[in-house]
C-alpha positions in Angstrom: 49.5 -109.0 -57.4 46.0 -107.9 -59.0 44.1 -110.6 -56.1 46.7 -109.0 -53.4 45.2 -105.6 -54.2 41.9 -106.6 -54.5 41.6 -108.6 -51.2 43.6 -105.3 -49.4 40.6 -103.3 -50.8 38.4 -105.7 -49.4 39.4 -106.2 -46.0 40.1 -101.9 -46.2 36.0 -101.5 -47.1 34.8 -104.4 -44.6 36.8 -102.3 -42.1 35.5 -99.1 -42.9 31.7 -100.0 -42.9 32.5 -102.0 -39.7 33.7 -98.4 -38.0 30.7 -96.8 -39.7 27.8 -99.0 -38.3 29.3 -98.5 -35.1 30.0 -94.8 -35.1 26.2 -94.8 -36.1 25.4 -96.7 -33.1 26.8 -94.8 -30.5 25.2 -91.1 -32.1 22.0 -92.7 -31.7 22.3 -94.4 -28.3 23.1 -90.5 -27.2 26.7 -91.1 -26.5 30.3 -89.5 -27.5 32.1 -90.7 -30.3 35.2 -90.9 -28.2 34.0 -91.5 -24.6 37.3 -90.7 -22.9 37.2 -89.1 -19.8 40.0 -86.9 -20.3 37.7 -84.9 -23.3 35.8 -83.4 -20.0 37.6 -81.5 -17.3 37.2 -78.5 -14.7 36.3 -75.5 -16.5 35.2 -77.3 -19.7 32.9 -76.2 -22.6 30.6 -79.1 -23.1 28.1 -79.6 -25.5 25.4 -82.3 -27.6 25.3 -85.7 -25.7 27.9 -86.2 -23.4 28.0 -88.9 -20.3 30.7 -88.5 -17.5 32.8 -91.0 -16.6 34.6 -89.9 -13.8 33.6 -87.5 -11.4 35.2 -83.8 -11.5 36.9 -82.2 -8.5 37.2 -78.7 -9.4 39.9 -76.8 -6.7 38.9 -73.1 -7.4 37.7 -73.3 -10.6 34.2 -73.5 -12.5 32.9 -76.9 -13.1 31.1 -77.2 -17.2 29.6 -74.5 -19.3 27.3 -76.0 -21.8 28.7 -74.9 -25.5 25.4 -75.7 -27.4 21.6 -76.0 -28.3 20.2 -79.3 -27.8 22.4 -80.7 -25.0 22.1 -83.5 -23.3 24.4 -84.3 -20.3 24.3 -87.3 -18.0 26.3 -87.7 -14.9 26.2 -91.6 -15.1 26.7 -91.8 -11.0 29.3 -89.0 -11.1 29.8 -86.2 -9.5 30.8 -82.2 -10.5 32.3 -81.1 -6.9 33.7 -76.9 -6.1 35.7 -76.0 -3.4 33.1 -75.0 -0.8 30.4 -72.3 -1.4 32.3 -69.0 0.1 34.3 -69.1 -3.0 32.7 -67.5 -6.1 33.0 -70.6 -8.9 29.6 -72.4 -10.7 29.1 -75.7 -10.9 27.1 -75.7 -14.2 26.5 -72.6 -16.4 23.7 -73.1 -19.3 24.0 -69.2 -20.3 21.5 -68.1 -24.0 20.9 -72.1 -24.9 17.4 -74.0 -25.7 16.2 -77.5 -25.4 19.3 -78.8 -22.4 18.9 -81.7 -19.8 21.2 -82.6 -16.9 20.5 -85.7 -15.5 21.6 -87.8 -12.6 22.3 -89.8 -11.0 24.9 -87.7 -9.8 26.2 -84.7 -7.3 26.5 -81.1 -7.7 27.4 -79.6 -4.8 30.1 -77.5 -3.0 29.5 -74.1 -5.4 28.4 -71.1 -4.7 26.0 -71.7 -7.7 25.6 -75.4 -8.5 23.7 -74.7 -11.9 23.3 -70.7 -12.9 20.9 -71.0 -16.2 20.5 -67.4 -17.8 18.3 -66.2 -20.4 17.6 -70.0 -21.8 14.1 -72.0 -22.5 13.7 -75.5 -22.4 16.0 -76.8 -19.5 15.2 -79.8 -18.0 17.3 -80.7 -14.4 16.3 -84.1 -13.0 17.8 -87.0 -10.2 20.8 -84.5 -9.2 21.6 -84.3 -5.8 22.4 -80.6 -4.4 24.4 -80.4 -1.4 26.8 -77.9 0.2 25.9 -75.2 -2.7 24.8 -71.2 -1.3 22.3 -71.5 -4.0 22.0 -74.8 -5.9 19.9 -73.6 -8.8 20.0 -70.1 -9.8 17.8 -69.4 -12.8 17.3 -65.7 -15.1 15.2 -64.4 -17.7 14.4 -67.8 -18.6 11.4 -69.9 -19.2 10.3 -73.6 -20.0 12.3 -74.9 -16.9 11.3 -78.1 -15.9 13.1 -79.4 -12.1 11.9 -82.6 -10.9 12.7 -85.2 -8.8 15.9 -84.1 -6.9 17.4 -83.5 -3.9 18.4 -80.2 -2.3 19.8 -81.3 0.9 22.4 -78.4 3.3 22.4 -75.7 1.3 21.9 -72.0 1.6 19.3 -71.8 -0.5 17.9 -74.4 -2.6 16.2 -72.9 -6.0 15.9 -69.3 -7.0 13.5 -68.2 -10.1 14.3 -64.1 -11.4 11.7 -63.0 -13.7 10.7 -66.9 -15.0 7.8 -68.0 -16.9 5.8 -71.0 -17.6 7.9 -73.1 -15.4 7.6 -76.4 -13.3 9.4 -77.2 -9.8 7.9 -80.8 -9.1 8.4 -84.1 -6.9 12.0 -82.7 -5.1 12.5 -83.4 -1.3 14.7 -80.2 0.1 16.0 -80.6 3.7 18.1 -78.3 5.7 17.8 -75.4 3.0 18.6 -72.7 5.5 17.1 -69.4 3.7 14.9 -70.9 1.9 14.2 -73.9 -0.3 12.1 -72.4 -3.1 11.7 -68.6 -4.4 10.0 -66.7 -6.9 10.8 -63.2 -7.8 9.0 -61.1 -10.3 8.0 -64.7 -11.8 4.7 -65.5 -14.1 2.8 -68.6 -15.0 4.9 -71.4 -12.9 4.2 -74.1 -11.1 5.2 -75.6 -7.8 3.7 -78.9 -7.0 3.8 -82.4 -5.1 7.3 -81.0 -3.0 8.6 -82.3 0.2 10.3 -79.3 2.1 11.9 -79.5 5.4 13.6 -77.1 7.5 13.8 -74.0 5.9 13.7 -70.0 6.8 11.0 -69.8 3.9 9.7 -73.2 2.8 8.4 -71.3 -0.3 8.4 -67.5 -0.6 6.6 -65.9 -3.9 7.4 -62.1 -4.1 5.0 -59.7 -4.5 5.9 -59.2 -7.9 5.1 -62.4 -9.2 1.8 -63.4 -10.7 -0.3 -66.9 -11.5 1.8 -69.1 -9.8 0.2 -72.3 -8.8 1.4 -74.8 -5.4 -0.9 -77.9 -5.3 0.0 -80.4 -2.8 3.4 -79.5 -1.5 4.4 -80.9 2.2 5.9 -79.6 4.7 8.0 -80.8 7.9 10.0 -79.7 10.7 9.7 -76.1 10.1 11.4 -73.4 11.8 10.1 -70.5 10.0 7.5 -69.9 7.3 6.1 -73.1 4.6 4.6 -70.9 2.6 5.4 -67.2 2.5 3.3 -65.0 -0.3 4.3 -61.8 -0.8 5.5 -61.5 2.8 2.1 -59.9 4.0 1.7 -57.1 1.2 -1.2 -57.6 -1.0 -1.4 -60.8 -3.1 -4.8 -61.5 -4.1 -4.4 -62.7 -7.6 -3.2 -65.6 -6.3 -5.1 -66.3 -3.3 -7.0 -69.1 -5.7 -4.3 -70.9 -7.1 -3.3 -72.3 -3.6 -4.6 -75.6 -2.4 -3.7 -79.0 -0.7 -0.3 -78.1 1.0 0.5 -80.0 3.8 2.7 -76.8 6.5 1.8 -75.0 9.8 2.6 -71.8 9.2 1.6 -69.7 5.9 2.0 -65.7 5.0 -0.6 -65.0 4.6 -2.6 -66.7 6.9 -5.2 -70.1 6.3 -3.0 -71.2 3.0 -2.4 -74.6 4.7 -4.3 -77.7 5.4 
């Protein structure tokens, strides 16, 4: 009885360090404990490391609202779908958080906001494809936002900044924005560089109110309207020298392009 015991005890602690090494594994491969899709649906607080599985179709309700600091979500080929941008739902809120990535590949699109980050610092948004959104990537009182190397592709209007600082817009191709595809307002210190913009109201427009704000090497094509739009003709001439090597036809104020 004493050697029944003692081999139950055994095979009970060979088990348990067997679950251990492995629960280990998967926190620091950046992955859920309990990958089942069914954790994650419409309308969902989600927060640390978290990888879709399936993609969410949400009929008249918000898509995810990040829960925590230090977020990390991947949409693993997936994609976070609304029910067409009339209707007032988010696709992705990140609302008073710090240090959060979303990362493709995946879709956000069909929203009236695809991704609404308010007063955050430290999001990075990278290999998402926008479509079908009003405004794909709304973003206030926030700073440290990094957004490279997506697609903005039929929306209203592709990226909005409200009073953003020290900031980076980089390497994303926008077609078919109608408004606009990028816009600054009352903005400081950012950065908007190496863009490919196509057919847009505003290519770029930078409000009067913002301030140090850098595009280097941004391209344009098949515009209808304005590439690069500063201040919409009212006086701007703090910035006049942070301008160079954009590829457009058409600038507010004139001799911006190349």
């Amino acid at each position: 009885m004493l050697l029944l015991e003692h081999c139950i005890l055994h095979t009970f602690a060979v088990t348990f360090a067997l679950f251990f090494v492995l629960l280990c594994a998967e926190l620091a491969n950046g992955q859920n404990v309990n990958p089942d899709p069914s954790l994650i649906t419409c309308d969902s607080n989600v927060g640390k490391f978290y990888t879709l599985n399936e993609s969410l179709d949400c009929d008249f309700e918000n898509g995810i609202a990040i829960s925590t600091n230090n977020t990390v979500i991947n949409l693993n080929n997936s994609s976070i779908l609304g029910p067409g941008y009339l209707n007032p739902y988010t696709g992705v809120l990140i609302s008073n958080k710090e240090n959060v990535t979303l990362k493709g590949n995946g879709i956000v699109g069909h929203f009236q906001i695809g991704v609404y980050i308010n007063n955050s610092k430290n999001v990075d948004i990278s290999v998402v494809n926008f479509t079908g959104n009003e405004i794909s990537i709304y973003v206030v009182n926030s700073s440290g936002i990094l957004i490279d190397d997506n697609q903005f592709y039929t929306n209203t209007a592709g990226i909005k900044f409200y009073t953003i600082g020290d900031s980076v817009i980089s390497n994303n191709a926008f077609d078919s924005n109608d408004i606009s595809s990028i816009s600054l307002f009352g903005s400081h210190d950012n950065i908007i560089n190496d863009n490919l913009i196509s057919s847009s109201l505003n290519g770029i427009l930078v409000d009067i109110k913002s301030t140090n704000t850098t595009l280097n090497s941004n391209h344009f094509t098949r515009s209808f309207g304005v590439d690069i739009n500063i201040g919409n003709g009212g006086k701007f001439d703090e910035i006049n020298n942070l301008i160079s090597n954009n590829t457009c036809s058409i600038s507010i104020p004139e001799t911006l392009c190349r």
